[in-house]
C-alpha positions as MATLAB code, in Angstrom:
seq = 'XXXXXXXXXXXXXXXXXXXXXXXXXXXXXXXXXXXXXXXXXXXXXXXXXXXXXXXXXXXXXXXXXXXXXXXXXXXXXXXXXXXXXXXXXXXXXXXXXXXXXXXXXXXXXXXXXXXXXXXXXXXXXXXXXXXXXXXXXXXXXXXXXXXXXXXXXXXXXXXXXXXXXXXXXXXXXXXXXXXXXXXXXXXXXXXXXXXXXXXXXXXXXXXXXXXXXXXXXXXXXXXXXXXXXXXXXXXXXXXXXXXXXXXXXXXXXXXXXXXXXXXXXXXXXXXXXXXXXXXXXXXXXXXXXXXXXXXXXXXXXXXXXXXXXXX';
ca = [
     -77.485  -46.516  201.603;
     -80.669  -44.465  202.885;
     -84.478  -46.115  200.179;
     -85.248  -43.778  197.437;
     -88.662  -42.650  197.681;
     -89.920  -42.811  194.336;
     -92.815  -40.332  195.046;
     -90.129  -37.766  196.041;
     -87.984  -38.431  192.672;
     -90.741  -38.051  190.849;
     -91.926  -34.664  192.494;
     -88.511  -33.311  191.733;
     -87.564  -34.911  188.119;
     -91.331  -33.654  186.596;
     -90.598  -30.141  187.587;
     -87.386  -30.125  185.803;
     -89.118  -31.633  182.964;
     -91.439  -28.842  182.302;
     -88.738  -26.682  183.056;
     -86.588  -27.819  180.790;
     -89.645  -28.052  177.754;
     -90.845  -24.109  178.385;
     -86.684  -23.165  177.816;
     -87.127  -24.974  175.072;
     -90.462  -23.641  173.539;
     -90.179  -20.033  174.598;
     -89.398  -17.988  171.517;
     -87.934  -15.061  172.874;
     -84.942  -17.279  174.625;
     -83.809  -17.382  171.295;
     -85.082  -13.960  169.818;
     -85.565  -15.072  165.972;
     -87.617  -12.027  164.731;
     -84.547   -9.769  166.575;
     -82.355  -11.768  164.709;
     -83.617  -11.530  161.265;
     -84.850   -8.094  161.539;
     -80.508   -7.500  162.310;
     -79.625   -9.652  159.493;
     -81.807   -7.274  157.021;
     -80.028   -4.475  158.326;
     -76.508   -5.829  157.772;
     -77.570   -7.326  154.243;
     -78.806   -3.599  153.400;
     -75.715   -1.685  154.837;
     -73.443   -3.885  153.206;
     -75.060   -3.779  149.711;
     -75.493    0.087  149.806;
     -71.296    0.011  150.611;
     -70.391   -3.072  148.178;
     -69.785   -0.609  145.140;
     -66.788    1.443  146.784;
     -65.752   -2.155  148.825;
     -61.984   -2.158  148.608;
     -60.260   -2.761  151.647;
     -62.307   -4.414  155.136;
     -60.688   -2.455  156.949;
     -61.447    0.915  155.759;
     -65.108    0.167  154.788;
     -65.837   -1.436  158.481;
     -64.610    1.734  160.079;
     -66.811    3.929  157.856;
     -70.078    1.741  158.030;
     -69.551    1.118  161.926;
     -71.641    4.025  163.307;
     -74.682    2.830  161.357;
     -73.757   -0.603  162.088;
     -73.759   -0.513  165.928;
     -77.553    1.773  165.653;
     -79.076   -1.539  164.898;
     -76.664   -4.077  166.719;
     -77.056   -2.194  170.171;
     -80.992   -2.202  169.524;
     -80.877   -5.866  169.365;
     -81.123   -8.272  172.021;
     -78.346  -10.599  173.153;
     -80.093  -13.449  172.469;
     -81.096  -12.248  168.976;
     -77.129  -11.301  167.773;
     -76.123  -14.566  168.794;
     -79.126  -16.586  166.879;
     -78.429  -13.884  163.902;
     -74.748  -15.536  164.223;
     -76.075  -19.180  163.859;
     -78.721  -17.953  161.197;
     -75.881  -16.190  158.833;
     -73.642  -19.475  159.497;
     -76.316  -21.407  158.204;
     -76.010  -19.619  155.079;
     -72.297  -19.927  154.622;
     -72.192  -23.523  154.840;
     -72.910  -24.483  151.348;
     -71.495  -21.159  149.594;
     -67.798  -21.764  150.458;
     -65.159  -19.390  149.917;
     -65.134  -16.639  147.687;
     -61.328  -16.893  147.553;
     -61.865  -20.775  146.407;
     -65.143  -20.271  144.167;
     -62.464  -17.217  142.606;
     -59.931  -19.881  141.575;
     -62.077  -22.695  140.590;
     -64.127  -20.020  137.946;
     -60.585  -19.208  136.138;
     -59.462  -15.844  138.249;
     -62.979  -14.381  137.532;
     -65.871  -12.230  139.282;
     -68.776  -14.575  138.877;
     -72.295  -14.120  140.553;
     -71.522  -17.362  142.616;
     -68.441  -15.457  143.747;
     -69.834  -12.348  144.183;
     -73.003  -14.088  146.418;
     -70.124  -15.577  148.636;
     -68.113  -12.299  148.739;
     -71.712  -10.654  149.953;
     -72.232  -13.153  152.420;
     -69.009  -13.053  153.973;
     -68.666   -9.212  154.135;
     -71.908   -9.594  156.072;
     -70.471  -11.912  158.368;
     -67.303   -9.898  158.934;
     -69.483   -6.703  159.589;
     -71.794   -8.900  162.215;
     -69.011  -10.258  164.228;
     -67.340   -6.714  163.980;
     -70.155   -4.956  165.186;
     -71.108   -7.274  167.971;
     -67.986   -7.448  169.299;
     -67.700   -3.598  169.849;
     -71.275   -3.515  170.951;
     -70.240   -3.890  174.953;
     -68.150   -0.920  174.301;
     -69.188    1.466  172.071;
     -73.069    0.923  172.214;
     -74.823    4.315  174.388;
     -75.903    3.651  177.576;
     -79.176    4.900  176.880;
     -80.162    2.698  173.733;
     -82.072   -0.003  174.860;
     -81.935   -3.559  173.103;
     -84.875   -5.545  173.458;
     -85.832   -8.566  172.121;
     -88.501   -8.515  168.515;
     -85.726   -6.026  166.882;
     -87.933   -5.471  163.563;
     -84.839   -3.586  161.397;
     -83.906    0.093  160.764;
     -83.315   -0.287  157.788;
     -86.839   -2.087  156.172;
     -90.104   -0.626  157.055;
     -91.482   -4.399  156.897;
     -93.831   -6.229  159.297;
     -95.001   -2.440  160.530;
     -97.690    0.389  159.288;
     -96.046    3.370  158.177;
     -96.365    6.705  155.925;
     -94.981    6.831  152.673;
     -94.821   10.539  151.494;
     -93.841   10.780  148.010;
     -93.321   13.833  145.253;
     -92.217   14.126  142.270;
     -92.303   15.897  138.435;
     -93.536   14.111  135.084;
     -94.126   14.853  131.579;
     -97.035   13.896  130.322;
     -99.439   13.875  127.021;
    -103.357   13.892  126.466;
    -104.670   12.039  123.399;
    -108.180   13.334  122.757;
    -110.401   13.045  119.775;
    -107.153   12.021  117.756;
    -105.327   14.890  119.020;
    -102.189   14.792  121.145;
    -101.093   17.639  123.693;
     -98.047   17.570  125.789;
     -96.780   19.044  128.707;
     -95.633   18.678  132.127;
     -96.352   18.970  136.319;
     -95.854   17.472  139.754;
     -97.996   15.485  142.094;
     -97.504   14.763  145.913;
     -99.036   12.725  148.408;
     -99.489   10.844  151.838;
     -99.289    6.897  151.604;
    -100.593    5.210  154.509;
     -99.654    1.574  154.378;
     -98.721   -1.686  156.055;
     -95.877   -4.238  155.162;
     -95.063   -7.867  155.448;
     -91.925   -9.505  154.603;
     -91.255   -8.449  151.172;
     -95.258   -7.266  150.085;
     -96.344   -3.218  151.436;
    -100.026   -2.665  150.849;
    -100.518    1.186  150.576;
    -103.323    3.613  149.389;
    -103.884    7.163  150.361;
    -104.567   10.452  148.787;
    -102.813   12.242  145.914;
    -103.099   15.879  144.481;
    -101.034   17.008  141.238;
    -102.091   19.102  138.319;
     -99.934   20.295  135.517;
    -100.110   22.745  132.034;
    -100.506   21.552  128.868;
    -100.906   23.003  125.338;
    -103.986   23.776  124.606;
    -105.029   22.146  120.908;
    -105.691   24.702  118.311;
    -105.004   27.555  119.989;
    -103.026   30.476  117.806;
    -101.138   31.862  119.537;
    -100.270   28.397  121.521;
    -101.421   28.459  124.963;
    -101.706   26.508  128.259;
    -104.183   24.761  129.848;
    -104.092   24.176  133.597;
    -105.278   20.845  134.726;
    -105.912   19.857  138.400;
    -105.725   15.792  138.826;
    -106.639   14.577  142.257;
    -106.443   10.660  142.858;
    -106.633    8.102  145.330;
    -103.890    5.698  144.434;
    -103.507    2.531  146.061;
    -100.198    0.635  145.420;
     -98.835   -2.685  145.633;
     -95.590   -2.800  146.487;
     -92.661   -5.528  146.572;
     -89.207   -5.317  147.732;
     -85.938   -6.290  147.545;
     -82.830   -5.598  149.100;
     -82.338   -2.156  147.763;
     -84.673   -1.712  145.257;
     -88.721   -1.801  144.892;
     -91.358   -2.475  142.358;
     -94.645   -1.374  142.243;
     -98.003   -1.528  140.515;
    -100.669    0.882  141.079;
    -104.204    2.009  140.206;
    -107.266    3.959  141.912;
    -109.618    6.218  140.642;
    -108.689    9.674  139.397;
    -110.732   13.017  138.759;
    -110.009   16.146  136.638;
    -111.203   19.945  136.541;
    -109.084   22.760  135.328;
    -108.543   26.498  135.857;
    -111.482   28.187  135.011;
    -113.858   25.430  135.116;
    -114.541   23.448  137.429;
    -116.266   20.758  136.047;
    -115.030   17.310  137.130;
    -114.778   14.171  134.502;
    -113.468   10.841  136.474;
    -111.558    8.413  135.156;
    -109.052    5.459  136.310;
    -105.031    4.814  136.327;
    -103.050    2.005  136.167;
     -98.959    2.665  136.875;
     -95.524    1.080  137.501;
     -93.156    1.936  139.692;
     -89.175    1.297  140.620;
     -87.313    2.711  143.440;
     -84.403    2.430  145.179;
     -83.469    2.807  148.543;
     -80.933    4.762  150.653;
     -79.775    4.463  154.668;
     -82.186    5.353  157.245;
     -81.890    8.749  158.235;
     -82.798   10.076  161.246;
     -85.647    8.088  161.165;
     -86.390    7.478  157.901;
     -86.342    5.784  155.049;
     -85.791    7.917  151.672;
     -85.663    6.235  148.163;
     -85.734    7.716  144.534;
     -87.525    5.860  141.570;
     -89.203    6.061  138.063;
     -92.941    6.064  137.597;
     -94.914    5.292  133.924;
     -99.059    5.148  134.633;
    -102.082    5.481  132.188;
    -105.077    7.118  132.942;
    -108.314    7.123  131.034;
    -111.582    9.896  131.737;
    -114.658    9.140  131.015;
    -116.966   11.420  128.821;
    -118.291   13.445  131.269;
    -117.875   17.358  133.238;
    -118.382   18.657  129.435;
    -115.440   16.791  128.157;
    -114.771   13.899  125.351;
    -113.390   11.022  126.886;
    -109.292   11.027  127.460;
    -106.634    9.395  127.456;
    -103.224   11.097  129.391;
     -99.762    8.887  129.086;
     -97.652   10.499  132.336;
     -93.566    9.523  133.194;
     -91.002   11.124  135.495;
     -89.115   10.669  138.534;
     -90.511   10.092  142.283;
     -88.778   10.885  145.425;
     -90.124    9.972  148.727;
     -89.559    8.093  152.303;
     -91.314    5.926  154.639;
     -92.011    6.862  158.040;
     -92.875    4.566  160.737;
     -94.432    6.347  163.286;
];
């Protein structure tokens, strides 16, 4: 039997060492941001379908077009660590079949959270599986997938519109009426948290106090909102405030004043590129004494409709 050199099985074993160590340190072997950004797509396509859920088979076909836009986007490595990751989940839920029996024949949110999970699953393996085939040659997956369906961990534009009704309560006297606002959002999210503040210009007629016959006033109400906004699956929640100026038709005067607001939303499918939702909006805005004016106080509500860009 020929001597081992032990200087030569060293030289040989320590490369393989540090070989084997960067395999296991490099991130993108495993692609874990791909993966979860792919896993907040399916959990969003999924819920947005759950309503009308009836039969797999039907509701795969339908959702499969909007399934494979993010699954063919996402790297190898990240669909199969999205596999393990979803697994993971499923271990201690069990099946919504069993959970169904055990609760007395009855839709419970333990059953329900199974049901979701599983539905996910079955969409994932689905979707993967027909990726080799029925992905376009010229979409590219590459590893980092972020999600097409979340605007999170990314700067964007949020543009947003909308109508309200509003009242004025000055000097003990109320006015009401109603108008629109729109404006551009510029913003940047994390995981669940969007930071966003921008530029806003509404205006809107109310009844002028003590005027025979009644008659309108014009109001012109620029801002600069900044928002704080959280998210869940389909639905958002925000809370905003900024300063706020008004001057009206005919004079031009300015008084300035703050707002505080709430928000809710909810979320549809990207389309073609974006992401729309539709919400409710209540804010409060006080002006100062000043511009010629008594000090103010204007109560505004209505619907918002808007979608973030990511450019």
């Amino acid at each position: 039997m020929p001597p081992i050199h032990f200087r030569r099985l060293v030289a040989v074993l320590v490369p393989m060492l540090f070989v084997a160590e960067a395999a296991q340190a490099d991130p993108v072997s495993s692609d874990v941001e791909g993966a979860r950004g792919l896993l907040v797509d399916i959990r969003r396509i999924v819920v947005a379908y759950e309503a009308d859920w009836f039969v797999d088979r039907d509701t795969l076909r339908e959702i499969h077009p909007t399934l494979l836009e993010s699954v063919c986007r996402t790297s190898p490595e990240g669909r199969a660590e999205a596999r393990r990751l979803l697994d993971e989940q499923l271990e201690g839920v069990g099946e919504p079949e069993v959970l169904y029996e055990r609760a007395g024949r009855k839709r419970t949110a333990e059953v329900d959270h199974a049901l979701r999970l599983h539905r996910q699953k079955l969409a994932l393996e689905v979707a993967i599986d027909a990726a080799p085939r029925d992905c376009p040659f010229w979409v590219e997956a590459e590893p980092g997938f972020r999600g097409r369906q979340t605007d999170a961990n990314r700067f964007f534009f949020s543009v947003e519109t909308g109508g309200v009704v509003q009242s004025r309560q000055t000097d003990g006297t109320f006015t009401f009426g109603a108008g629109g606002a729109g404006r551009i959002l510029p913003g940047y999210s994390w995981d669940r948290l969007s930071l966003l503040a921008g530029v806003e210009f509404g205006g809107g007629a109310l009844f002028e106090p003590g005027s025979d016959p009644q008659q309108l006033r014009v109001n012109y109400l620029p801002a600069v909102p900044v928002v704080l906004r959280y998210r869940k699956t389909a639905w958002h929640y925000e809370l905003e405030s900024g300063p706020v100026a008004l001057l009206q038709f005919g004079d031009t005067d300015i008084s300035y004043g703050v707002r505080v607001g709430l928000g809710l939303g909810l979320w549809a499918l990207n389309t073609r590129g974006i992401l729309p939702w539709v919400g409710l909006i209540m804010a409060y805005e006080y002006y100062f004494e000043g511009g010629g004016r008594p000090a103010a106080h204007f109560f505004r509500s209505g619907i918002r409709v808007g979608f973030s860009w990511d450019p």
